[in-house]
N, C-alpha and C positions, 0 to 999 in steps of 0.2 A: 524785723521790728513791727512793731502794731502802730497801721497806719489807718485812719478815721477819713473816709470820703463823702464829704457831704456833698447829697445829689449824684450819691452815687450809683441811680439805676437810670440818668439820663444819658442822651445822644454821647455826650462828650467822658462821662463819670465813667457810664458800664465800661466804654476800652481803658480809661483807667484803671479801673479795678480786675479788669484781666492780664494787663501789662503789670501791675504789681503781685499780683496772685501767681504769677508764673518765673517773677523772680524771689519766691518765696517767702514773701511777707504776710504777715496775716491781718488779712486788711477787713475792716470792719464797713459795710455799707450803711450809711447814712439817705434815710428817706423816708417820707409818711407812712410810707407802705412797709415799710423794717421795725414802725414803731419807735421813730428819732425823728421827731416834729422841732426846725427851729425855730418857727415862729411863735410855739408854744412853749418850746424846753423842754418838751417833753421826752424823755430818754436822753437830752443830751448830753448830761453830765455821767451819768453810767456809763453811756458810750466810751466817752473820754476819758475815761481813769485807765490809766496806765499807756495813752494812745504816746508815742513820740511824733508821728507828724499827722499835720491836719492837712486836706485836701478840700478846699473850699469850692465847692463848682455849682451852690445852687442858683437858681435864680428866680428872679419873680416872676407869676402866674401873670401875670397881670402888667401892661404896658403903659397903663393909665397912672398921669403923674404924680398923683398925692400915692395911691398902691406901692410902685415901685420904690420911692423912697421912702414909706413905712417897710415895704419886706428887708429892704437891705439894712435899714437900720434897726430895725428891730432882732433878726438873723443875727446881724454884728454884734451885737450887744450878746446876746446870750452864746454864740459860736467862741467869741474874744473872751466873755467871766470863765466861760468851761473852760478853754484852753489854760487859761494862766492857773486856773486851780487847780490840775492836774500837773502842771510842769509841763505843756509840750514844748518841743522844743524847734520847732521849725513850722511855722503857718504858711501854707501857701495857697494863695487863690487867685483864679482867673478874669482877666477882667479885658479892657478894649481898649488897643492902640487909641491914641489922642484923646482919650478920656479925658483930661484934662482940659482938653480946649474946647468939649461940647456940650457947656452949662447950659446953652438955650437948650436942649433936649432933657424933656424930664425925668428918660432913661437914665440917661448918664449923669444926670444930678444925684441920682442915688446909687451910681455906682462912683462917682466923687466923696460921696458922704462913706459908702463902704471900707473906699483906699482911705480915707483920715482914718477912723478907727482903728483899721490895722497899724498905722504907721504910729496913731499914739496909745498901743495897747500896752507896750513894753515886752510884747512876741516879738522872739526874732523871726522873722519873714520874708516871703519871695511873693512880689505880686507879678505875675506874669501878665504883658500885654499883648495881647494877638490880634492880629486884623482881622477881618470879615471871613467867615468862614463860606465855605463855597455853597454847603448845605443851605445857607440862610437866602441865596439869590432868589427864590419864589419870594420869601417875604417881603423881599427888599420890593422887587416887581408889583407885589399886593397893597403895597403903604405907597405906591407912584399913583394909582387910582385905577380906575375899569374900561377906560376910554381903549382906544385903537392906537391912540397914540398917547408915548408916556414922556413925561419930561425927570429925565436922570440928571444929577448933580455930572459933569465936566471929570471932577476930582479923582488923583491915581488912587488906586484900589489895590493892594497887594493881597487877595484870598489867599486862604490857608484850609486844606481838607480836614475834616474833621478826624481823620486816622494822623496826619502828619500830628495835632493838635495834643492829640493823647499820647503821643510818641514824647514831647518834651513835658506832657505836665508830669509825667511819669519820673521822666532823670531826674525833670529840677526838683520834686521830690525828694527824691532821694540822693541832692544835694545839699554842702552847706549854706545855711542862708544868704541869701544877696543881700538883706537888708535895704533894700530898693527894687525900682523895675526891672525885670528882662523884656524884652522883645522879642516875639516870634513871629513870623510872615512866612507867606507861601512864595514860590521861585520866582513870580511872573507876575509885574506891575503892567499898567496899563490903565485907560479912561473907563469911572465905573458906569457911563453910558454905553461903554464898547463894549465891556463882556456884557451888558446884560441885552443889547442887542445881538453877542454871539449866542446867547441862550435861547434867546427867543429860537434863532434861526435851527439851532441844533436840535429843539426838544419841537420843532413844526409848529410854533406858533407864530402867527402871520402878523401880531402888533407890532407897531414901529418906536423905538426908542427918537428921541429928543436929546441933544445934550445941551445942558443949559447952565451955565457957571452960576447960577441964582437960584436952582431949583433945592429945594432943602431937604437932608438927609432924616428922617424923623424930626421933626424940627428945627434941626439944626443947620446953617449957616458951614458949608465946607471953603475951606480955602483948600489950594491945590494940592498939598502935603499934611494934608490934617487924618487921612485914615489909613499911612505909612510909616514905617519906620524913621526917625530922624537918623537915627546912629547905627551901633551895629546891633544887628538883628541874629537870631536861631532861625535858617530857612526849611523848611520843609521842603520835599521830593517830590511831589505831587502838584502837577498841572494841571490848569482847567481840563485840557482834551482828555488827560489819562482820569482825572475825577468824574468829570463827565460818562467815559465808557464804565464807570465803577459805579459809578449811581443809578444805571440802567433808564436815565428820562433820555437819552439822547432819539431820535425820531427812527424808529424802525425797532427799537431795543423794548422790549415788554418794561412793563414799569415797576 
């Protein structure tokens, strides 16, 4: 079937789009650089004629909080008019465990505003919720500050590699609608002070983590089960140590 991946030449889209490509779909890449702008509309509706499912995996450029909830709303709106004017028939798109509970961040205020949409588009849909992916630990370390010493949120952390991540957006894909959330996590919970002080140590860097039940996640306020699964989850195979030897930052390992 002809499936539309928007965002489909980033980190998480491209192994999408080869994990669909290889089980023989003919899947359309969505992205500025293919000439399918959604924040313009431009090419979007061409795109989408005749698409059956939609692959939602963009995101905003930009982390600054008025940005972020214009791109997702504005994306929504022209992703959600194309889809329903074409008939598709299953929308699915990516988004982040506890979303719900992290209004004070102005991230996830517009990926709050993103899940309404969908839910009152009148597509049937699958919004997947994923934890932290392991690729993002630099960043997560770059928004703690530049000091020697960083002070990280206490709260469990269940990462997810970015291969386990395109392994289910790919099924749920090419499943029938959930009509609600999935959940997927990576194998191995723990304090997100802990691994990012195991990062530190494995990739030779000599700063010291803090854990601090206070310290805020991009603005946000974590309680102790707010960036894990509540229920059941889809686990991924992939552990910190085996992602780590695969991402080549481990200290000895060329980068």
């Amino acid at each position: 079937m002809k499936i539309l991946v928007i965002g489909g030449t980033g980190r998480i889209g491209s192994k999408v789009v080869d994990r669909l490509h290889a089980a023989g779909h003919d899947v359309v890449v969505a992205a500025p650089s293919t000439g399918i702008d959604v924040l313009s509309g431009e090419g979007v509706a061409a795109a989408m004629a005749g698409t059956e499912v939609v692959v939602d995996l963009a995101n905003s450029p930009s982390f600054e909080d008025a940005a972020v909830l214009s791109f997702f709303v504005t994306a929504g709106h022209n992703i959600l008019a194309a889809a329903a004017q074409a008939g598709v028939r299953h929308h699915v798109a990516l988004s982040v465990v506890g979303t719900d509970k992290l209004a004070a961040s102005g991230y996830f205020r517009g990926k709050i505003a993103q899940e309404r949409l969908i839910r009152d588009s009148g597509l049937a849909y699958t919004i997947i919720h994923s934890t932290q992916f392991f690729e993002f630990l630099p960043g997560i370390l770059q928004a703690a500050g530049d000091g020697q010493t960083l002070q990280l949120p206490t709260a469990a952390v269940q990462p997810i590699a970015a291969e386990d991540v395109a392994d289910a957006v790919a099924r749920i894909a090419l499943q029938a609608p959930a009509n609600g959330v999935v959940e997927i996590a990576g194998p191995e919970r723990e304090s997100m002070a802990v691994l990012a002080q195991r990062f530190l140590q494995a990739t030779g860097d000599a700063r010291e983590v803090v854990g601090d039940a206070q310290a805020r996640y991009f603005g946000a306020q974590l309680q102790q089960d707010t960036l894990v699964p509540v229920g059941q989850a889809w686990l991924g195979t992939i552990g910190f140590e085996r992602w780590l030897q695969q991402s080549g930052l481990a200290q000895g390992q060329p980068a």
